[in-house]
C-alpha positions as CSV (number, residue, x, y, z in Angstrom):
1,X,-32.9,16.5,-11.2
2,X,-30.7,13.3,-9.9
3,X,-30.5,10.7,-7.3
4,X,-33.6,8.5,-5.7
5,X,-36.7,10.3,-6.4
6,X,-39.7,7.9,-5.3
7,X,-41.8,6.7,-7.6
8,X,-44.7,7.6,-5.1
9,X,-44.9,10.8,-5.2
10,X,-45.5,10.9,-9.2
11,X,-48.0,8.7,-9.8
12,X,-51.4,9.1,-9.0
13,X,-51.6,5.3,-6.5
14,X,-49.2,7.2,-4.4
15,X,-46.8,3.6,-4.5
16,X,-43.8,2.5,-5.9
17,X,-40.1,3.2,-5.2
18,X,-36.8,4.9,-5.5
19,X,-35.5,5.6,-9.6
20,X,-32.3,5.0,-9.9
21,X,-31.7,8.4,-11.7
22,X,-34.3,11.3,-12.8
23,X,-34.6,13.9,-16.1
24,X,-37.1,15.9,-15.7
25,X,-37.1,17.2,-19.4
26,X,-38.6,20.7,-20.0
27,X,-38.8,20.8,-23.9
28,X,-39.2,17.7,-26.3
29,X,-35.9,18.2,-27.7
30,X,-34.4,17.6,-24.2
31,X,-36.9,14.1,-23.9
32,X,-35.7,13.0,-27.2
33,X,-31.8,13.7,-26.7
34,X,-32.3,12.4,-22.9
35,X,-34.0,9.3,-24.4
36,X,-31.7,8.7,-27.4
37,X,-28.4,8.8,-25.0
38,X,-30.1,6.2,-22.6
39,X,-31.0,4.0,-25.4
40,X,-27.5,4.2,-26.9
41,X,-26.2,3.3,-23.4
42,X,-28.1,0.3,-22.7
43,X,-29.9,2.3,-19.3
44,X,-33.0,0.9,-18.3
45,X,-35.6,3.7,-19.2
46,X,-38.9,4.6,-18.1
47,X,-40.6,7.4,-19.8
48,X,-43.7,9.0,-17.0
49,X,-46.0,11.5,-18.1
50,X,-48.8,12.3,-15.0
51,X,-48.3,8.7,-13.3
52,X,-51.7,8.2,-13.8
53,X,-51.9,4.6,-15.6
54,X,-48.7,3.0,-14.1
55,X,-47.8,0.9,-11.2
56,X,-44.8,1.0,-10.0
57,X,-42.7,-1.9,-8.5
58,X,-41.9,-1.4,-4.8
59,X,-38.4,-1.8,-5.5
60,X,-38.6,0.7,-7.3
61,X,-36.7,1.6,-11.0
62,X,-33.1,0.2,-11.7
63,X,-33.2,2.8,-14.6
64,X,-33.3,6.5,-15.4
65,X,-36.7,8.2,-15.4
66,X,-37.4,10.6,-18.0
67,X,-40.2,12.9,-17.1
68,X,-42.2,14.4,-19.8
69,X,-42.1,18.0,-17.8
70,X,-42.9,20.5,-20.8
71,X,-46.7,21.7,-21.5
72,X,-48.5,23.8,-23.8
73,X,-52.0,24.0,-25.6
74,X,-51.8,25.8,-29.1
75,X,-54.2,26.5,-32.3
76,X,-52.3,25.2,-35.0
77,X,-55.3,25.4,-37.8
78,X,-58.4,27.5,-38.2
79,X,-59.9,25.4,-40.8
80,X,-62.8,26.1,-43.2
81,X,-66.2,23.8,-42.5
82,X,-65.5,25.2,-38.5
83,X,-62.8,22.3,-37.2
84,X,-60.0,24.1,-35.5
85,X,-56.5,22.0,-35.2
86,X,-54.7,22.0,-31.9
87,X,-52.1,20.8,-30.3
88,X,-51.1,19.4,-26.6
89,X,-47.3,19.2,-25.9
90,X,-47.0,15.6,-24.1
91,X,-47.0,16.9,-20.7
92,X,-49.5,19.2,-20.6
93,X,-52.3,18.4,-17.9
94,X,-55.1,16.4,-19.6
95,X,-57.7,18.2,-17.6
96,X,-56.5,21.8,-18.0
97,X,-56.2,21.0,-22.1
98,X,-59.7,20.1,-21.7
99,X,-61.1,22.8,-19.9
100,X,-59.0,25.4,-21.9
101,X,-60.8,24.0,-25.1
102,X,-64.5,24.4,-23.4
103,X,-63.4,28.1,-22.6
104,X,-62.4,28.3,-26.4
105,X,-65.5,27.3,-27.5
106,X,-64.5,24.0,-29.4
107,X,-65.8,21.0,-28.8
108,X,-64.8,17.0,-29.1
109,X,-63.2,16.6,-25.8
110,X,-65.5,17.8,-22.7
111,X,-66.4,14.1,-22.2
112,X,-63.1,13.5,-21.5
113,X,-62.9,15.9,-18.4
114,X,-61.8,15.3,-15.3
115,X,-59.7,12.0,-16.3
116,X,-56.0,12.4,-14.8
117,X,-52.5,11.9,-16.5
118,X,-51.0,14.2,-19.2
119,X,-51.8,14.9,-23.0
120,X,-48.9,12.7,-24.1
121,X,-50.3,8.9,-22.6
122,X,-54.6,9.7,-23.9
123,X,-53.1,8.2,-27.6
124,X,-51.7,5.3,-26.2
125,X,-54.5,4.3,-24.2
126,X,-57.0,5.6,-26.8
127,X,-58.7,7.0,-23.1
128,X,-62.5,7.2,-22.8
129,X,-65.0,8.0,-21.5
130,X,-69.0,8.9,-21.6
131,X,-69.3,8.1,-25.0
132,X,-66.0,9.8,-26.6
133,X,-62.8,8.3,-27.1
134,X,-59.6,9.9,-28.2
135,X,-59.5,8.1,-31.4
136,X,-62.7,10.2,-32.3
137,X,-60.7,13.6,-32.7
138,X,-57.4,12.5,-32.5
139,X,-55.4,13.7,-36.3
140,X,-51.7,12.5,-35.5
141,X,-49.2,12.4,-32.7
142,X,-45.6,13.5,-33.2
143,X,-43.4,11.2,-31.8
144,X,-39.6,10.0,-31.5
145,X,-39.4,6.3,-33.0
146,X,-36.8,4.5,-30.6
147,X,-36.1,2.1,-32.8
148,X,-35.5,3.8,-36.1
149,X,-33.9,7.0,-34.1
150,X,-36.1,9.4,-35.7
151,X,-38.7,12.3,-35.4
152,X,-42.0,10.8,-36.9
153,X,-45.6,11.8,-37.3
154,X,-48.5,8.9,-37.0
155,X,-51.7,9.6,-38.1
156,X,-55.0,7.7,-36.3
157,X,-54.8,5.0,-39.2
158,X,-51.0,4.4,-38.3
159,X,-52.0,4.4,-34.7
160,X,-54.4,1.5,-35.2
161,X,-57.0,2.3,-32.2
162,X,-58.5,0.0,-30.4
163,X,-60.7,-0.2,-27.2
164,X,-58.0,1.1,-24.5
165,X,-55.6,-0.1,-27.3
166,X,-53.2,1.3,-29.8
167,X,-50.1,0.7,-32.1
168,X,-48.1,2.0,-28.9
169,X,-49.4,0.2,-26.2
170,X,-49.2,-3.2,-28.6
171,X,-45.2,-2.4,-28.6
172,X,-44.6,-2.0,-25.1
173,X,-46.8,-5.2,-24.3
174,X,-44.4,-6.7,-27.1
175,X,-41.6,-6.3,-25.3
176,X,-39.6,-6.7,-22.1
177,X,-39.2,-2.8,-22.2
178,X,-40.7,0.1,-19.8
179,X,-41.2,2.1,-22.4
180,X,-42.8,1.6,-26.1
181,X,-41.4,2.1,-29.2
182,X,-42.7,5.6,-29.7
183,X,-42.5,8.5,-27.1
184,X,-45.4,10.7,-27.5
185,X,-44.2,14.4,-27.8
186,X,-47.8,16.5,-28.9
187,X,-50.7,15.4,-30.5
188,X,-53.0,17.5,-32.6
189,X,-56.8,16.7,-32.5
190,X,-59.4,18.4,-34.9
191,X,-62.3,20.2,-32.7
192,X,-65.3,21.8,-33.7
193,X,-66.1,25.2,-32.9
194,X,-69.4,25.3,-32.2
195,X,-69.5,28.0,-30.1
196,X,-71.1,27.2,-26.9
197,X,-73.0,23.8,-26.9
198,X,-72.3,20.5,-27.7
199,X,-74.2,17.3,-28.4
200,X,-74.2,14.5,-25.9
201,X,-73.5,11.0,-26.8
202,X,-73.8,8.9,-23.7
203,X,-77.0,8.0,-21.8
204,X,-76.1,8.4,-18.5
205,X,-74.9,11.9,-19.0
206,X,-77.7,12.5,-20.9
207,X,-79.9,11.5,-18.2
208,X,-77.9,14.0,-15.9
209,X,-78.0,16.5,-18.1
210,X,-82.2,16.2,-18.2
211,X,-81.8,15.7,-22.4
212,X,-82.2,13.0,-24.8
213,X,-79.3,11.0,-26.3
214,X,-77.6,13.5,-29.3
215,X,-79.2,16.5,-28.1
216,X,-77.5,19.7,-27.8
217,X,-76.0,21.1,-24.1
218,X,-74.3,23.7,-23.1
219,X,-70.0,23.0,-23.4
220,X,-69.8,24.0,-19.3
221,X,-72.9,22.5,-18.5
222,X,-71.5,18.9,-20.3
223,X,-68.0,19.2,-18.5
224,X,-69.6,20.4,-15.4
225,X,-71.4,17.0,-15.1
226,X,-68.6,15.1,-16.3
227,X,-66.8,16.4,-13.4
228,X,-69.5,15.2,-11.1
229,X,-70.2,12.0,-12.3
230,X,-66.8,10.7,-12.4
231,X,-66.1,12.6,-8.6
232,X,-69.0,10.6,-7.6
233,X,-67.1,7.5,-8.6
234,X,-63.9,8.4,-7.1
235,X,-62.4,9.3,-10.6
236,X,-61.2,12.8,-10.4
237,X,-58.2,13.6,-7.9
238,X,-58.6,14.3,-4.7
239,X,-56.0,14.5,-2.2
240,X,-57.8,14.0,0.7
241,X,-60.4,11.4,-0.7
242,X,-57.8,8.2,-0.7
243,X,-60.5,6.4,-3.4
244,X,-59.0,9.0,-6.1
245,X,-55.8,7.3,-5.0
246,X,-55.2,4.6,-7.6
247,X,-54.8,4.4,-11.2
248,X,-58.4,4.9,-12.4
249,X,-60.4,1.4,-14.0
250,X,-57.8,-1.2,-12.8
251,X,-59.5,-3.6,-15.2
252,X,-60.7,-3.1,-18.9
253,X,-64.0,-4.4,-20.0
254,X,-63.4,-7.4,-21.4
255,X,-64.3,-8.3,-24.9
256,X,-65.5,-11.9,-25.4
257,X,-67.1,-13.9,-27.9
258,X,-70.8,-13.9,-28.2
259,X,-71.3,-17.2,-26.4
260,X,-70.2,-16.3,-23.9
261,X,-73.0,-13.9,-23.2
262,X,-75.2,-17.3,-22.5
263,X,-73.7,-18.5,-19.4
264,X,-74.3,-15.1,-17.4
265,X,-77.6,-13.6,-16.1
266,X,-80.1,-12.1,-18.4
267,X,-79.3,-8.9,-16.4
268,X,-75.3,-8.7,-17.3
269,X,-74.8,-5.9,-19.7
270,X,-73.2,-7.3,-23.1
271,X,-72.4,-4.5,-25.7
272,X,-71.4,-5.3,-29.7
273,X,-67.8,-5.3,-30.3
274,X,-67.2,-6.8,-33.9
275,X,-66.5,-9.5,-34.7
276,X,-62.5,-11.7,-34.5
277,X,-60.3,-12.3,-37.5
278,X,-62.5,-15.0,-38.2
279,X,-65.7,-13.0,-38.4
280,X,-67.0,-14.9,-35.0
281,X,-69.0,-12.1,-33.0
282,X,-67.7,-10.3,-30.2
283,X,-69.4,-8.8,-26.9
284,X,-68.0,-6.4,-24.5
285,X,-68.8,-7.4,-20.7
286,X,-68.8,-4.7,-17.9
287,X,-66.3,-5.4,-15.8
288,X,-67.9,-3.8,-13.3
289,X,-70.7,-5.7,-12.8
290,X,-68.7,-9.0,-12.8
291,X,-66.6,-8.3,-10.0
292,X,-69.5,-7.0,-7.7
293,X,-71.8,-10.3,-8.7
294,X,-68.8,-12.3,-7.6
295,X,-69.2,-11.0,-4.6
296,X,-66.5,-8.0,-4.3
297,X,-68.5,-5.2,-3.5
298,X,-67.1,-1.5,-3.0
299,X,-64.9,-1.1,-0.5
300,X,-63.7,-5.0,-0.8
301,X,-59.8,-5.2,1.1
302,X,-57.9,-7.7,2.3
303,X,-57.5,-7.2,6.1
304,X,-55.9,-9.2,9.0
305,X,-58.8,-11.7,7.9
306,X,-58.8,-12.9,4.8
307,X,-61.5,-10.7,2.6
308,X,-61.8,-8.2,5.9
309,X,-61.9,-4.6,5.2
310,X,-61.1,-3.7,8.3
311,X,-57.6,-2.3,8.4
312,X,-57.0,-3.1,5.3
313,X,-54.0,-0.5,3.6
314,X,-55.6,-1.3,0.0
315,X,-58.8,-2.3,-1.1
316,X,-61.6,-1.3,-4.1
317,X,-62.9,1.9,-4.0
318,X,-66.0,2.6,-1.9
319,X,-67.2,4.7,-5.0
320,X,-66.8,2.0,-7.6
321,X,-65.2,-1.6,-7.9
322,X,-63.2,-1.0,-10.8
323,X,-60.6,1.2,-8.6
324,X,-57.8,-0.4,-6.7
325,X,-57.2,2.2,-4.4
326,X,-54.7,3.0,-1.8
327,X,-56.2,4.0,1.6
328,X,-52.6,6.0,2.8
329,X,-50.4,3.5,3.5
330,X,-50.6,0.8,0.5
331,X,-47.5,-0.6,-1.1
332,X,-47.8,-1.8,-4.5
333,X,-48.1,-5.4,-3.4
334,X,-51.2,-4.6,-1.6
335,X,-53.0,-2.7,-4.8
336,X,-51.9,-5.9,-6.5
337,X,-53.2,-8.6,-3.3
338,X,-56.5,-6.9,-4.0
339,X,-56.5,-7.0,-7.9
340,X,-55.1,-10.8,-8.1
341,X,-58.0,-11.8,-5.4
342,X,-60.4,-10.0,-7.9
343,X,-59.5,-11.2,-10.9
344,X,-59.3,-15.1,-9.5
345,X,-62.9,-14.7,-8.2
346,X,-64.5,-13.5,-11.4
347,X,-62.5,-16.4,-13.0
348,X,-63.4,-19.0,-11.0
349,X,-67.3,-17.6,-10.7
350,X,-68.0,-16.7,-14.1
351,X,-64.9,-17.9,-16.6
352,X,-64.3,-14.5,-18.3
353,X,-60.7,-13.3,-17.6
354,X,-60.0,-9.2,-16.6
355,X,-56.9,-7.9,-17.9
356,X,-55.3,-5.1,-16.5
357,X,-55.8,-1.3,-17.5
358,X,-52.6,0.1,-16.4
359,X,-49.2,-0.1,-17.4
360,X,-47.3,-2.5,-14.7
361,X,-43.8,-1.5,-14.3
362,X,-41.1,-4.1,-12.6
363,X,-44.7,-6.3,-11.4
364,X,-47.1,-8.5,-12.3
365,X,-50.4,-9.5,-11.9
């Protein structure tokens, strides 16, 4: 595929425009001989899995897209102690993978259900959610190393996880580049085959679920719930619901140092999260509640009137205030009117600083 293919219609915000040029690359030999001959060439490259944690410039990319198009979920190991190896080619829907492992019986990633974007981009984000993060099952990613032209393998040390964080995402945050040193092209994660059930290790789906914190459920039953709880929050794709049109938490919860903790309400929820190179203690906020006690509240957009939802083409999701969602006709300056306002409120009202979740390509915050 060639010519001006609009941003838009691959990413889940349903904004951003024209590519220059487009590969949609059906095998990961075809990504990495695609990829090397761009970098050789000095093309501006953009490597897009689902288009699920990206926003894309409204001008658009000057570059050549390089779609990770090729899928696939496989059993690589059946090991002893009854851990079973797999393996997700890059593109291969995130959802699907997960629902294909519940079906086999292992278990490790039906927490992660219903979260959009391809196999390929959960590493880099180190995605999460409802008390599992990649980084829990994750072995090792095969990738193509950019910079030393090479087929490599990184294991979850080399990857160097963090909350939302990894090795790859610190390298494209490095750089003035679109796409990070490494290119994703499978990642293997060690399940558990259980069988049927499952133990649940988040209290809100454990309050769903009518069982105590690390009890055993039922694999469908957990997923099943997943699925509803994040379609209550506007978090699973819906084409006709416009607050499942954006790119999922716009803002990460942001980790602070304990102090901090003493200049907000007794009610704002504060979490451990280590401690700094210096061994000073470290809290993570919600971000959540932050921007609705500033005073954006779901559904927040910036209308004719300043802070007017009425007719607004962008605004926070009605479902839940970490969304910046697109309500059908959004550009990408809109989703980003509605995150700067956001972000300079809870600033200005409570000091603490939200950083962006998604990947923002040819924009800024």
């Amino acid at each position: 595929m060639s010519g001006p293919v609009r941003l838009a219609e691959h990413t889940t915000s349903r904004v951003g425009g024209p590519a220059a040029d487009w590969i949609e690359a059906t095998s990961a030999s075809q990504a990495v001989e695609a990829i090397r001959a761009l970098d050789s060439s000095g093309i501006p490259l953009l490597v897009l899995g689902g288009g699920s944690n990206t926003l894309m410039a409204d001008a658009g990319f000057p570059g050549t897209v390089v779609q990770l198009a090729f899928t696939g979920t496989q059993v690589i190991q059946e090991a002893s102690g009854g851990t079973t190896l797999v393996r997700l080619a890059a593109g291969q829907d995130w959802d699907e993978a997960v629902a294909w492992t519940v079906a086999q019986g292992l278990t490790g990633l039906e927490a992660l259900s219903g979260i959009p974007g391809s196999a390929g981009a959960t590493p880099v984000q180190n995605v999460g959610a409802y008390g599992a993060d990649v980084s829990h099952t994750l072995v090792s990613v095969q990738a193509w190393d950019r910079v030393a032209g090479d087929l490599v393998t990184l294991t979850a040390q080399d990857l160097q996880f963090g909350y939302r964080d990894s090795i790859i995402k610190r390298s494209l945050l490095a750089s003035d580049d679109t796409t990070p040193r490494w290119v994703v092209l499978s990642a293997d994660f060690r399940l558990h085959h259980t069988g049927r059930t499952a133990p649940v290790r988040f209290s809100q789906l454990a309050h769903a679920l009518g069982v105590e914190e690390g009890e055993w459920a039922p694999l469908e039953t957990i997923r099943h719930h997943v699925l509803h709880l994040r379609a209550g929050k506007g978090m699973v794709l819906d084409p006709e619901d416009h607050d499942t049109w954006s790119t999922g938490s716009f803002f990460t919860n942001p980790i602070v140092p304990a102090p901090v903790r003493a200049h907000l309400p007794g009610d704002a929820p504060a979490y451990g999260a280590g401690a700094d190179e210096d061994g000073n203690a470290l809290v993570k906020l919600s971000a959540a509640w932050l921007i609705d006690r500033a005073g954006f509240s779901k559904g927040f957009g910036l209308g004719p009137e300043e802070h007017d939802v009425a007719g607004a083409r962008a605004s926070l999701s009605t479902k839940h205030t970490l969304a910046v969602t697109n309500r059908g006709t959004a550009r990408t300056a809109d989703l980003l009117a509605i995150a700067r306002t956001v972000r300079d409120g809870v600033r200005d009202r409570w000091g603490v600083e939200l950083h962006p979740e998604p990947v923002l390509v040819g924009c800024r915050l």
